[in-house]
ZAMARGU-4260 file (C-alpha; in steps of 0.2 Angstrom, whole numbers, plus 5000, padded with zeros to 4 digits):
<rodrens>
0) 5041/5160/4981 | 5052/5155/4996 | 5051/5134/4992 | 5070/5133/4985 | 5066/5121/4971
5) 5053/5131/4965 | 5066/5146/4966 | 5081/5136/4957 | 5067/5133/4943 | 5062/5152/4942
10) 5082/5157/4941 | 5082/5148/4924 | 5067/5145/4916 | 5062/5162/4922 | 5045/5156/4922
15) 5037/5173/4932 | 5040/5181/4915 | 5029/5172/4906 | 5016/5166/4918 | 5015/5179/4927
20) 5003/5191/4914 | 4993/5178/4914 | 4990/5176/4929 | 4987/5194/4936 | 4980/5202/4924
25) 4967/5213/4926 | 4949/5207/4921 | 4931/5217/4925 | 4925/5215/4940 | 4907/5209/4933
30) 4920/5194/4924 | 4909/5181/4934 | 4901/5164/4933 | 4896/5164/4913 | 4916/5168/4909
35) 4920/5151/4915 | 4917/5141/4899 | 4935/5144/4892 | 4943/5137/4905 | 4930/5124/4906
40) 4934/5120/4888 | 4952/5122/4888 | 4951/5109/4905 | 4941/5095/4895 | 4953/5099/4880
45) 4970/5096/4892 | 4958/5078/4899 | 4957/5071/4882 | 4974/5072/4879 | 4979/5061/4896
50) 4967/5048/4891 | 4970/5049/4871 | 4986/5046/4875 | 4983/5032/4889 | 4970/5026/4873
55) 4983/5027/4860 | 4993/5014/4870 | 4982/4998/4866 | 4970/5004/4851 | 4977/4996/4835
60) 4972/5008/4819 | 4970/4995/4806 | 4954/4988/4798 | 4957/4970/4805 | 4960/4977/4821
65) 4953/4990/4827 | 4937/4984/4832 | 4945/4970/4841 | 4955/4982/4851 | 4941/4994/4855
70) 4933/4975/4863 | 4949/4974/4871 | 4948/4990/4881 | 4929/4985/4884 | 4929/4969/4891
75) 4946/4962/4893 | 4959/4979/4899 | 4960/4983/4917 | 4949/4998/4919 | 4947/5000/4899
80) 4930/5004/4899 | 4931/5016/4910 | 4946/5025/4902 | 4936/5025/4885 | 4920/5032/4895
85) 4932/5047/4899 | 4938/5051/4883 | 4920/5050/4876 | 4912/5061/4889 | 4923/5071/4889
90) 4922/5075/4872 | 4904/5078/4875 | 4907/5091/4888 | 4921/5098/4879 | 4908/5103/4862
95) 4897/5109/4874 | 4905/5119/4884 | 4912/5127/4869 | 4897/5130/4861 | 4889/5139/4877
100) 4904/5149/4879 | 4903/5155/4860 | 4885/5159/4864 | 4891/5169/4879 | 4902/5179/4867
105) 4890/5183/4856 | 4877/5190/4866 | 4889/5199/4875 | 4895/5206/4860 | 4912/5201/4865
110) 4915/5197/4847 | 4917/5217/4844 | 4931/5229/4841 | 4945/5226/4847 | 4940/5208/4848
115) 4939/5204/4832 | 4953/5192/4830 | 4949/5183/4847 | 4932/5179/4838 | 4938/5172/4823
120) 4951/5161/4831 | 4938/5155/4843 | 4928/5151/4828 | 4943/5141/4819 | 4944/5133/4838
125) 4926/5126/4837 | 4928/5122/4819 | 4943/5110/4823 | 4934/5103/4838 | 4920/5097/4828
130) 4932/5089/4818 | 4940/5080/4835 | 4921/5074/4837 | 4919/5068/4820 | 4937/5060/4818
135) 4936/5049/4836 | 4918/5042/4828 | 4926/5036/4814 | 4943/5028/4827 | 4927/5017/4831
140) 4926/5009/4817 | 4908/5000/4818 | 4893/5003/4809 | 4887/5020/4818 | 4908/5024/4810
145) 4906/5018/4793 | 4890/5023/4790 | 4895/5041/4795 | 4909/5042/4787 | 4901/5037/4771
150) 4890/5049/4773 | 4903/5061/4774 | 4914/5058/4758 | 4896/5058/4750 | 4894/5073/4757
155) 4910/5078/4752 | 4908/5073/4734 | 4896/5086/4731 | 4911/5098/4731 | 4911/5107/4716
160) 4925/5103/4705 | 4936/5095/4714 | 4923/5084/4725 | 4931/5067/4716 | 4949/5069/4720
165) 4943/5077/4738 | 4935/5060/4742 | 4950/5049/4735 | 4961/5057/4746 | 4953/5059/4763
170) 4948/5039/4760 | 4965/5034/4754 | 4957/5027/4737 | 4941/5022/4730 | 4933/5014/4745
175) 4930/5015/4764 | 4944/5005/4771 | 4961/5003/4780 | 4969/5019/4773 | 4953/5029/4779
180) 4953/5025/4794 | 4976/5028/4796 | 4972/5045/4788 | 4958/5048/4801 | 4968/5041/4815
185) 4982/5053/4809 | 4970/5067/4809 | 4964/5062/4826 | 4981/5062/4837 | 4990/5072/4825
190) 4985/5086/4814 | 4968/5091/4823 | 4977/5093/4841 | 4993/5102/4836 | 4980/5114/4827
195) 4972/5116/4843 | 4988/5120/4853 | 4990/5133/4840 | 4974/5141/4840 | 4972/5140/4858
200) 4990/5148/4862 | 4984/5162/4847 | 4969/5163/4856 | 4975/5165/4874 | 4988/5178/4868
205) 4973/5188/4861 | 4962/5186/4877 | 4976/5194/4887 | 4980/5208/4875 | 4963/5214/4871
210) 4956/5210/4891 | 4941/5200/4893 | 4924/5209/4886 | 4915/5217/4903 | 4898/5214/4904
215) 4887/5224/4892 | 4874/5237/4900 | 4860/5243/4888 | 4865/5261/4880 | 4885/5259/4882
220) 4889/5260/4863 | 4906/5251/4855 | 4916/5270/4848 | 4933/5261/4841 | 4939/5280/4844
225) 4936/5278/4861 | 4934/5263/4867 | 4950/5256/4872 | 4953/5271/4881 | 4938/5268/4892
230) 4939/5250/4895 | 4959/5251/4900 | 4954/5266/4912 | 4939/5257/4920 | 4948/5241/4921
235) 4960/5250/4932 | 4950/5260/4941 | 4935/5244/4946 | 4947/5228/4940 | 4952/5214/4950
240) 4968/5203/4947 | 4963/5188/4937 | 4971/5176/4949 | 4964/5173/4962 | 4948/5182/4962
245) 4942/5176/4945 | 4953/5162/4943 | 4944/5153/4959 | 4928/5154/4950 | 4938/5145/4935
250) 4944/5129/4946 | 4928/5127/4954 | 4919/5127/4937 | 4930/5114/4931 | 4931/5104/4948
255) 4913/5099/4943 | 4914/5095/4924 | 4931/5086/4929 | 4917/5077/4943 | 4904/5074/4927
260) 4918/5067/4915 | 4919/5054/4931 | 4900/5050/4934 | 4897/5050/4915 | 4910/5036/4913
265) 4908/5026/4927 | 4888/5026/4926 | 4885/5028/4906 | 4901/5019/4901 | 4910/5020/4881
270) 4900/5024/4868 | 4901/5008/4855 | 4908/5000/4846 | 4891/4995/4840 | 4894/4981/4829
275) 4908/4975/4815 | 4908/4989/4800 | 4899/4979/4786 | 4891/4987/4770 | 4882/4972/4765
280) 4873/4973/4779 | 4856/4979/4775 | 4845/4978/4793 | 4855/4995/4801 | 4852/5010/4811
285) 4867/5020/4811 | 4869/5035/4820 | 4882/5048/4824 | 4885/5056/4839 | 4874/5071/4846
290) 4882/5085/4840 | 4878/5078/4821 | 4859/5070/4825 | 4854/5088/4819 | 4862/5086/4801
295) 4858/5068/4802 | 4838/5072/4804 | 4839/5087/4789 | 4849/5074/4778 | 4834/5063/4782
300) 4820/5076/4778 | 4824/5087/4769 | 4819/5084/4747 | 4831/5078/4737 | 4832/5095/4728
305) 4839/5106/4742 | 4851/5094/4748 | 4866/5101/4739 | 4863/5117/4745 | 4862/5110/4765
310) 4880/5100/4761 | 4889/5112/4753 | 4879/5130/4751 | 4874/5129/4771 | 4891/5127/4781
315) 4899/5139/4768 | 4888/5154/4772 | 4887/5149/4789 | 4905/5150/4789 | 4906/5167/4783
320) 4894/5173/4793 | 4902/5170/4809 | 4919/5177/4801 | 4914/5193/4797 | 4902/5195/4810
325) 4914/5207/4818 | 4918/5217/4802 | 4901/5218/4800 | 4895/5222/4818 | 4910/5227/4826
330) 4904/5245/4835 | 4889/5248/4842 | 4875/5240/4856 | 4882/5225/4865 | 4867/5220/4876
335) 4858/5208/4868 | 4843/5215/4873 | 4847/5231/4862 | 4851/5217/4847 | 4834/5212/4845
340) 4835/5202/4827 | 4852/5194/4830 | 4846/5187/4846 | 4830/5182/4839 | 4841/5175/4824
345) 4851/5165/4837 | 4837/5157/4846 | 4827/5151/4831 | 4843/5144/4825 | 4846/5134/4841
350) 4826/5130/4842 | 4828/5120/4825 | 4844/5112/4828 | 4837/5107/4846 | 4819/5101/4835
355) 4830/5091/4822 | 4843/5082/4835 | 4825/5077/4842 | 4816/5072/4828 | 4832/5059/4823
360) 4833/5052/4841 | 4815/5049/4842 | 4808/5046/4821 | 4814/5031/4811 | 4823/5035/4796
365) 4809/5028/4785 | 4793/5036/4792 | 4781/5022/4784 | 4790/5005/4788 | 4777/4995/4777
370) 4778/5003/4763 | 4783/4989/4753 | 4770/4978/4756 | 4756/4992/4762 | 4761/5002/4745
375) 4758/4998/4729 | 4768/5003/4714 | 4756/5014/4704 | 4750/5009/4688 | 4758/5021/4675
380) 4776/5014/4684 | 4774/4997/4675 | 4761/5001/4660 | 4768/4997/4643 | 4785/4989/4653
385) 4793/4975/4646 | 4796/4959/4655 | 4811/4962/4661 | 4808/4980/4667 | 4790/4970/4677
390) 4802/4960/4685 | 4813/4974/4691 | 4798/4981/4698 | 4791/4967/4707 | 4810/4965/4716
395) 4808/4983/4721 | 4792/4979/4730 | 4795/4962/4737 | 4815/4968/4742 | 4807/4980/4755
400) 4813/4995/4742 | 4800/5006/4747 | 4803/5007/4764 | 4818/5019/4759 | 4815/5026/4743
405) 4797/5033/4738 | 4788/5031/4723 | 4775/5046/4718 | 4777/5054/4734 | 4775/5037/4744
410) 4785/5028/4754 | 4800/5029/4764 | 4813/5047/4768 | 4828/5038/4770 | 4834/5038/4755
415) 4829/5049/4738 | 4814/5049/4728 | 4815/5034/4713 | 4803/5043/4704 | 4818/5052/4692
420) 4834/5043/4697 | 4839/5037/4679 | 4841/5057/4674 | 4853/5058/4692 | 4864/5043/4687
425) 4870/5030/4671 | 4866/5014/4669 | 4882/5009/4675 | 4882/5019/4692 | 4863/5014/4697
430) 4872/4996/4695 | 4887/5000/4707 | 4877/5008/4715 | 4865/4995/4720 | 4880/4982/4721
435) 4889/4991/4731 | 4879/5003/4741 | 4885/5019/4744 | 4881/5036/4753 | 4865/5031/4766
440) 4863/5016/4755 | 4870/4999/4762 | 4877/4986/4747 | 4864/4973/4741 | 4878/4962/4729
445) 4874/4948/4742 | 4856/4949/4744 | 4852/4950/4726 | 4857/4940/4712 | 4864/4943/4696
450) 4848/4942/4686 | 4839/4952/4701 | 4851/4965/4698 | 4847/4968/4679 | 4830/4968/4679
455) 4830/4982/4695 | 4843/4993/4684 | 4831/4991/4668 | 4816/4997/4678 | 4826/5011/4686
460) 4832/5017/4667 | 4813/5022/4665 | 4813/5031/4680 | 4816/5048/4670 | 4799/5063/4665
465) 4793/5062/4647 | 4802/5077/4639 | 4789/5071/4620 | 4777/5080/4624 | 4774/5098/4626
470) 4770/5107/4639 | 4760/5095/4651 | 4773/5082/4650 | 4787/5093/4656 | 4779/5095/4675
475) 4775/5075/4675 | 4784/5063/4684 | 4776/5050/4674 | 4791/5037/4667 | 4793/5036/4651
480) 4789/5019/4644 | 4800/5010/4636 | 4799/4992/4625 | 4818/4986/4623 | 4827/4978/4636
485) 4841/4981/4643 | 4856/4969/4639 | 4859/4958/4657 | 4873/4962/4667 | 4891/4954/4665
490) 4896/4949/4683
</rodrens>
């Protein structure tokens, strides 16, 4: 370097040292245009920090506040919108990019020996960005953010064992309020970008210790006997420097996404907020952002009895799965073409998220909007009912219940089937839960009165099969009638 500030700098910080590896080197010469997703990634990663920070400086996290401030940079701060069109954007590109560059390693087979550990850092990497996405939602706080995140702790409820107390303390207490959202700002600024900086320094230090995967040719097998060997002497003898010869390719790649985070905000704008979080509020549409629209659309139609299974069972073994994929596959064929089953695999996975993120965008959540007026309650519903119970019945019908919930197999997907609810929850939790809401479910304690309330809980207690009779009764979902009331509701 002959500029002498630049040297003064480099006589003490002795920066040559530590740059300099990084910087030269050597990567395969076939390291072309599909190796530029990390540092796309990494350059929309370093963009929402500037403007998370520049964000940070007006957004208020408080319940009474937050929205307001979010209105704030929208309509009434100097080049607020624009800065918040940025940040949201640039999320977008960010969980792309990292998700075609993950899909570049693995078909690749980067993700072999002696790569293992890059892989499974770049999975905790894409875990942790997700939650970015899914945190900076929530900073919204409207009704696309209250909705989702009650989704989530319902989701997260179903945690075996300790599914309760999970909930409690992500939310800060019992319900969706000014504590959830101080922890999720926490988690937004704090936690989730410091665990970024971590992973990303781990997984940078990996990249240059183990070089960067050559591209695979059909027939050249992974031997961990051998291949280190090979890959160190080829690099030598075929290499190139990493800057400035692939490094070029890097800042052209990121000129442009830098370029799309501009034209997305300045010609799309912020996403939201979308309204004032309310859960009495029963005439909504919330929806999370795109990279959820997929699990949003399964939640939706998918039967009740495989739910569990998606929340929990699914992103556990999916989990796994990418974490020992490298123990499991970690020698052999790299070309994809020569993987037949796991690219196959891959693609029908993509195929059905792509089909579901379409279907949620594009399919109302209740796919028979008049159910409750086109539908009628079957008769074996309200035979031998008492009064009480008939009125529950009729609220259920003339409330526009059916639109969400189905009866017999008819009626809406949104929310579960009625048809056995009272063996799912008491007596006491149907009532909070109705009151209240909860979940998918908005709260009706305002749009239903005291009386209403009882007599839909006493209908909904004889939502349960007719265990009396053996055997045809145990595969009906007929309601068991019943002739006592229940005693109303103290409010």
């Amino acid at each position: 370097m002959k500029n002498p500030i630049l040297n003064w700098f480099e006589e003490r910080l002795r920066l040559e040292e530590v740059l300099g590896p990084a910087m030269t080197h050597t990567v395969p010469r076939s390291a072309k245009w599909w190796y530029v997703f990390g540092s796309v990634t990494l350059t929309c990663f370093m963009l929402q920090i500037v403007t998370g920070i520049c964000l940070s400086l007006v957004y208020v996290p408080s319940a009474d506040e937050a929205y307001a401030s979010l209105e704030y940079l929208n309509y009434s701060h100097q080049m607020g919108w624009f800065l918040r069109g940025m940040h949201v954007w640039g999320s977008h590109l960010m969980i792309a990019s990292m998700t075609i560059h993950m899909l570049q390693v693995f078909f690749y087979g980067a993700f072999k020996y002696p790569r293992e550990l890059t892989w499974i850092v770049g999975v905790l990497l894409f875990v942790c960005t997700l939650g970015m996405g899914f945190t900076g939602q929530v900073l919204r706080w409207d009704q696309d953010a209250y909705w989702g995140l009650g989704v989530g702790m319902a989701m997260a409820g179903r945690v075996p064992f300790i599914g309760p107390e999970l909930v409690y303390f992500v939310l800060g207490g019992p319900i969706i309020g000014g504590e959830a959202l101080s922890r999720f700002f926490a988690l937004h600024v704090f936690v989730l970008p410091g665990t970024l900086f971590l992973l990303i320094g781990a997984h940078l230090l990996l990249v240059i210790k183990c070089g960067i995967n050559e591209e695979p040719t059909p027939g050249y097998l992974v031997d961990k006997k051998t291949y280190r060997e090979k890959y160190e002497r080829e690099v030598h003898k075929r290499g190139m420097p990493f800057f400035p010869n692939a490094a070029g390719r890097d800042m052209i790649a990121c000129s442009i996404v830098i370029f799309l985070v501009f034209f997305g905000a300045a010609f799309f704008g912020p996403a939201g907020p979308n309204g004032e979080p309310d859960p009495t509020l029963i005439h909504t549409s919330p929806q999370p952002d795109f990279w959820f629209m997929s699990v949003f659309a399964a939640l939706a139609l998918l039967p009740p009895y495989m739910e569990t299974f998606l929340i929990i069972g699914f992103p556990v073994l999916a989990a796994a799965v990418l974490i020992l994929l490298p123990f499991i596959s970690g020698d052999g064929e790299k070309h994809w073409r020569r993987r037949p089953f796991s690219t196959i695999t891959v693609l029908f996975i993509l195929m059905t998220l792509g089909v579901l993120s379409y279907l949620a965008y594009v399919a109302p959540w209740s796919p028979i909007m008049n159910a409750w007026s086109g539908i009628p309650t079957p008769v074996e519903y309200v035979k031998n009912r008492s009064p009480l119970e008939l009125q529950g019945a009729m609220v259920i019908q003339n409330k526009q219940c059916r639109n969400c919930h189905s009866l017999d197999g008819r009626g809406g997907r949104r929310g579960p089937e009625l048809d056995d609810v009272a063996t799912r929850l008491t007596r006491d939790e149907l009532i909070r839960q109705v009151v209240q809401g909860g979940g998918n479910m908005p709260a009706y304690g305002m749009h239903l009165s005291p009386q209403e309330v009882t007599a839909v809980t006493a209908f909904l207690m004889t939502m349960h099969p007719d265990w009396e009779h053996e055997p045809i009764a145990r595969e009906s979902n007929t309601p068991r009638a019943t002739t006592d009331p229940d005693p109303p509701v103290d409010f």
